[in-house]
C-alpha positions as CSV (number, residue, x, y, z in Angstrom):
1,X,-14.4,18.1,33.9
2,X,-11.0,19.1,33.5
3,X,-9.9,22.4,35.5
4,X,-7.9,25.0,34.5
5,X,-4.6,26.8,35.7
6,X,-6.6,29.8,37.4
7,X,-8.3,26.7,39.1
8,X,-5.4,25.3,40.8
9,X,-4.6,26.2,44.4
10,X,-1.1,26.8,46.2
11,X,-0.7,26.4,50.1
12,X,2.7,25.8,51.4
13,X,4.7,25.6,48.2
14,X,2.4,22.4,47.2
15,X,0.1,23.3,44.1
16,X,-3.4,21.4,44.0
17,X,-5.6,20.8,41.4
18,X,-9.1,19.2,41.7
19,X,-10.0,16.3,39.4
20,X,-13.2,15.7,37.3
21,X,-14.9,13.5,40.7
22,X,-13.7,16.1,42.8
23,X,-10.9,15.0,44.8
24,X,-8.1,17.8,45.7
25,X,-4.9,16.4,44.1
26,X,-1.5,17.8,45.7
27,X,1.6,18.3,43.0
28,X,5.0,20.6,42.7
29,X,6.9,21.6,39.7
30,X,10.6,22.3,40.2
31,X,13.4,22.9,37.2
32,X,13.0,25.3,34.7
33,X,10.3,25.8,31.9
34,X,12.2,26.1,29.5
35,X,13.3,22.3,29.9
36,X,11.1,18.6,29.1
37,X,8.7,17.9,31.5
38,X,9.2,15.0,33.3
39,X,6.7,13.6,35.5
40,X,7.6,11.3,38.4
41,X,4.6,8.5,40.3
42,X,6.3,7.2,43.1
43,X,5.4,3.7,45.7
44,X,2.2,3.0,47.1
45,X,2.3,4.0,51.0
46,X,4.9,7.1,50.2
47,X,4.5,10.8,49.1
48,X,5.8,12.6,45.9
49,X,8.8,13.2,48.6
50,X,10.3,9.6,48.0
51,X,12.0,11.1,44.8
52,X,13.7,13.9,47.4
53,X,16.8,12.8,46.9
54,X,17.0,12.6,43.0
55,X,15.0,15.8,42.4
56,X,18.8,18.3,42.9
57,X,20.3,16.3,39.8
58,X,16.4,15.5,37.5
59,X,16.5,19.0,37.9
60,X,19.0,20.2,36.3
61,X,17.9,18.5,32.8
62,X,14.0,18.7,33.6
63,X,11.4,20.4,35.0
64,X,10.3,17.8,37.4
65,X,6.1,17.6,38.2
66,X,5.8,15.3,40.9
67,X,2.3,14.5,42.6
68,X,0.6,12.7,45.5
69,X,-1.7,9.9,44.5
70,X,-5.4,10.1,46.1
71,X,-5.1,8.2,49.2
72,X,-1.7,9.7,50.2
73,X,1.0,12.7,51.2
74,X,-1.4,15.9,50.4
75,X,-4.1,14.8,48.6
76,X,-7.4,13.9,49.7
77,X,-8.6,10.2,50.6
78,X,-11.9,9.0,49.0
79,X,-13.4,6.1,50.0
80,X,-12.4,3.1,48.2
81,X,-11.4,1.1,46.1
82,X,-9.6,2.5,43.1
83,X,-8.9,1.8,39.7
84,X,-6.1,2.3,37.1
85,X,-8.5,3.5,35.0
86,X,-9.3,6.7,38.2
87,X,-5.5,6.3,39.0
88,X,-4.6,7.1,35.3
89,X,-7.1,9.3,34.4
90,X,-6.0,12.1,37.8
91,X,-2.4,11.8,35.5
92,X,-4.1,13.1,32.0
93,X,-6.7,15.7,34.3
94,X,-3.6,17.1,35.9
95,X,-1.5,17.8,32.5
96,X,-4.9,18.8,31.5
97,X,-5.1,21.8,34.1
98,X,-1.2,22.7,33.3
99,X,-1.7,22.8,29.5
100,X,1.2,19.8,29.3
101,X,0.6,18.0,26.6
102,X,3.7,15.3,26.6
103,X,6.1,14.4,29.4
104,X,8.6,11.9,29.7
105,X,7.2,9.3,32.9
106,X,8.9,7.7,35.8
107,X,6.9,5.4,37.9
108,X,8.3,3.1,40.4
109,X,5.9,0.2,42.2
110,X,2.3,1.5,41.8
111,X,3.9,4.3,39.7
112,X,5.3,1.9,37.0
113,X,1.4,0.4,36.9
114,X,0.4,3.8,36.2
115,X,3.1,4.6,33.7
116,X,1.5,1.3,32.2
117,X,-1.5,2.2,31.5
118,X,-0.5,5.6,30.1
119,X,1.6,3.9,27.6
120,X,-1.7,1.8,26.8
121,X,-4.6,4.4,27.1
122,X,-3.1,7.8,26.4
123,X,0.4,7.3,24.4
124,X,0.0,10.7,22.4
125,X,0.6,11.6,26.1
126,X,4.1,10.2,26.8
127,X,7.0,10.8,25.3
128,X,9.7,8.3,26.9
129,X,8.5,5.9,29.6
130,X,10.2,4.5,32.5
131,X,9.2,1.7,34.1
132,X,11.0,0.9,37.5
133,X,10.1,-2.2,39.8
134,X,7.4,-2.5,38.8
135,X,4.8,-5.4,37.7
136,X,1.7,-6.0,35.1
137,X,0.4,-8.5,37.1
138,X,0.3,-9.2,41.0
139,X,-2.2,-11.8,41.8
140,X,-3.7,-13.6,43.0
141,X,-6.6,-11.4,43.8
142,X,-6.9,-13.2,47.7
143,X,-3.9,-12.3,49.0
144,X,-5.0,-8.8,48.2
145,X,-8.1,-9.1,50.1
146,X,-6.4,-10.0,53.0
147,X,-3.3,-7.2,52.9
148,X,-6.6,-5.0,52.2
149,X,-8.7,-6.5,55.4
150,X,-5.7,-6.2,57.5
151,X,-4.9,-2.5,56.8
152,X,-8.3,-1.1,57.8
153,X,-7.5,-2.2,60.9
154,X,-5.6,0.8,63.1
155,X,-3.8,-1.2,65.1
156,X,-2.0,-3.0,62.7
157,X,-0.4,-0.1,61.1
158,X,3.6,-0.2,62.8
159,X,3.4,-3.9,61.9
160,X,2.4,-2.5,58.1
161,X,5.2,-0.2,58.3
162,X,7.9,-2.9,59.4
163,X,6.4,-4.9,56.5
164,X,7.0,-2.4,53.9
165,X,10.5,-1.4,55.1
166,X,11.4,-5.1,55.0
167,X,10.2,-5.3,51.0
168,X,12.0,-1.9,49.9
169,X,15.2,-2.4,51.7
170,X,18.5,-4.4,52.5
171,X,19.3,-5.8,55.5
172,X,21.9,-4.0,56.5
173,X,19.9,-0.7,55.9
174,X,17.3,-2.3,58.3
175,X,20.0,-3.1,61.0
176,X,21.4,0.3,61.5
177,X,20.0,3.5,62.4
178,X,19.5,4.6,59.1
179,X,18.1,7.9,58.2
180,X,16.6,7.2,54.8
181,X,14.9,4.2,56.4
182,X,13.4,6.7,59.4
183,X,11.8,9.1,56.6
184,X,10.2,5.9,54.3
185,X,8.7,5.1,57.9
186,X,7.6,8.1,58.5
187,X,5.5,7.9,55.1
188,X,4.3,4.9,55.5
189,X,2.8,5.6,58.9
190,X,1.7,9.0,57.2
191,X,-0.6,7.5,54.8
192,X,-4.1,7.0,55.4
193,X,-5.5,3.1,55.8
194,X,-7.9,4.3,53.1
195,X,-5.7,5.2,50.8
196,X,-3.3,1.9,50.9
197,X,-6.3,-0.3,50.8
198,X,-8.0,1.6,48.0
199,X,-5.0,1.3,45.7
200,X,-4.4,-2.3,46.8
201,X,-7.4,-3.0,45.2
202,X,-6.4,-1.5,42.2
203,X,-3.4,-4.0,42.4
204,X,-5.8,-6.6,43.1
205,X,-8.1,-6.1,40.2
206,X,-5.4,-5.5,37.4
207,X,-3.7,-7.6,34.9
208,X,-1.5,-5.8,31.8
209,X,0.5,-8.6,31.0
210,X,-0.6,-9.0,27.1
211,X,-1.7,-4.9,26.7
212,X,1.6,-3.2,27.9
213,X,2.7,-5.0,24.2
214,X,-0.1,-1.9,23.1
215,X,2.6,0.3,24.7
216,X,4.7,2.2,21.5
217,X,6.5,4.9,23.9
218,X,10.5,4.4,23.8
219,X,10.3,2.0,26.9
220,X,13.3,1.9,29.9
221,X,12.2,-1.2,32.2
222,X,14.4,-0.9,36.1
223,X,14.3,-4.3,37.5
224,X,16.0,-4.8,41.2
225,X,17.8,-8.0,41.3
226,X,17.0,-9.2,45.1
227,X,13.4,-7.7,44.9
228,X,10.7,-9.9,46.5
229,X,7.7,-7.3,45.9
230,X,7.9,-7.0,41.8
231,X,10.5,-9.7,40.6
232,X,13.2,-9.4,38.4
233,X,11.1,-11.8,36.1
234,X,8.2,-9.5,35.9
235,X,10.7,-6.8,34.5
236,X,11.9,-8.6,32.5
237,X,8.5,-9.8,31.2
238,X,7.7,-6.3,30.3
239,X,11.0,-5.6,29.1
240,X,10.2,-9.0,26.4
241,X,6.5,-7.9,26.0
242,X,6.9,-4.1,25.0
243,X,8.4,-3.7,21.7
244,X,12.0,-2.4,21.7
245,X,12.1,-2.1,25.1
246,X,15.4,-1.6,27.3
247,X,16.0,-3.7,30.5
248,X,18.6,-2.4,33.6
249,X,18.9,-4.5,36.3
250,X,20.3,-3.4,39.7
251,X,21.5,-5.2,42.3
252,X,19.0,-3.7,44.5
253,X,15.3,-4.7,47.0
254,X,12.3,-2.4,45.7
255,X,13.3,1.2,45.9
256,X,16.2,1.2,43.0
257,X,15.8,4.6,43.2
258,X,17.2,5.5,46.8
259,X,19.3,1.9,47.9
260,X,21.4,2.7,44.3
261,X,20.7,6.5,43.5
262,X,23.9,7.0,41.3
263,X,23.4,4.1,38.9
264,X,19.4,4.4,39.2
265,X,20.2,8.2,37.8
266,X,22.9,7.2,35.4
267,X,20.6,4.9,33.5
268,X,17.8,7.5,33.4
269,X,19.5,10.2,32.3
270,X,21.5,8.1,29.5
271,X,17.4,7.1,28.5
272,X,16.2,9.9,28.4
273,X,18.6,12.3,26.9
274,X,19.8,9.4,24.1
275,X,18.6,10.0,20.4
């Protein structure tokens, strides 16, 4: 059932909307409305605040809806395990309840997965897709059930944190006292077990690599050279599988967005805004 505006809730600047198998949904909108909508899915284990620091200069062009995926930041935690199908589908029922009808989308990690399956399922949706580190296939499906066993279990959560933080960043960001690494932390340790393992499974169960060529969106794949999480080869698979699509390649781990924020910005605003 898709809600409507009047429907929607605000508590703290957050806005939340509540999807069709009632979970409460957290989202903000920032930029003008006069500008494109562009909508931003961020990293499993993180909040819609992971895209903090590019939100001053996205703004400026866009008006930027960011959201927290069930399972994390704001948004409520049903039980488990998810889909991209569910994961997809809270996307369309929350431009639903706004009265968007197209957006440009950014999804990074899990987000790209999701920006995936928009481009397959619901392309009258999307305008211009971006695609950053990011896979269409992650198996196989056991090491998922063990990452997924693992999690549920409290005490292994600071060792899950140190885990993550070693997959999305350098060394030398690791080594020092490093603010940016503090706050991804933070997140981590922020999100609920449920909510990792739920979309874990999601991970586990899913396998794009012959639909994303369904995907006919004007395509930007961001690939990070040393990332161990989403290769460099599975960008560029995407980049080879969707037609006409562009491939960037940084010279950065997992999270292009925040180890190289200038270039990572340079090559979505030259996307985006190009004829």
């Amino acid at each position: 059932m898709t809600k409507t505006l009047n429907e929607t809730r605000a508590t703290d600047g957050l806005n939340f909307f509540t999807t069709g198998d009632g979970v409460r949904i957290a989202y903000r909108i920032d930029g003008s409305a006069s500008k494109p909508v562009l909508m931003l899915a961020n990293s499993i284990a993180t909040s819609m605040n992971m895209w903090d620091g590019q939100l001053a200069e996205l703004s400026k062009h866009f008006r930027v809806l960011r959201y927290d995926y069930r399972g994390h930041g704001d948004s409520d935690t049903p039980a488990g395990p998810y889909s991209f199908d569910r994961l997809g589908r809270d996307v369309i029922e929350l431009l639903d309840a706004l009265h968007i009808d197209r957006v440009h989308f950014l999804g990074l990690s899990l987000g790209g997965v999701i920006g995936q399956w928009l481009g397959i399922y619901a392309p009258e949706r999307i305008d211009r897709l971006i695609l950053s580190n990011t896979s269409s296939y992650l198996g196989p499906a056991e090491q998922w059930e063990g990452l997924i066993a693992s999690v549920l279990q409290p005490e292994n959560l600071t060792e899950l944190a140190d885990m993550f933080m070693k997959n999305w960043f350098p060394s030398h960001m690791l080594e020092s006292e490093n603010a940016l690494v503090t706050s991804f932390r933070k997140m981590v340790l922020a999100t609920r077990a449920q909510g990792i393992a739920g979309s874990w499974a999601a991970i586990r169960d899913m396998d794009m690599r012959r639909t994303v060529a369904l995907i006919s969106s004007p395509t930007l794949v961001i690939a990070g050279q040393y990332d161990t999480v989403t290769l460099p080869s599975h960008g560029e698979l995407i980049a080879e599988t969707v037609p006409n699509a562009k491939l960037v390649i940084l010279p950065a781990v997992h999270l292009s967005n925040v180890e190289y924020q200038a270039e990572f910005l340079s090559a979505v605003l030259e996307f985006l805004q190009s004829k």
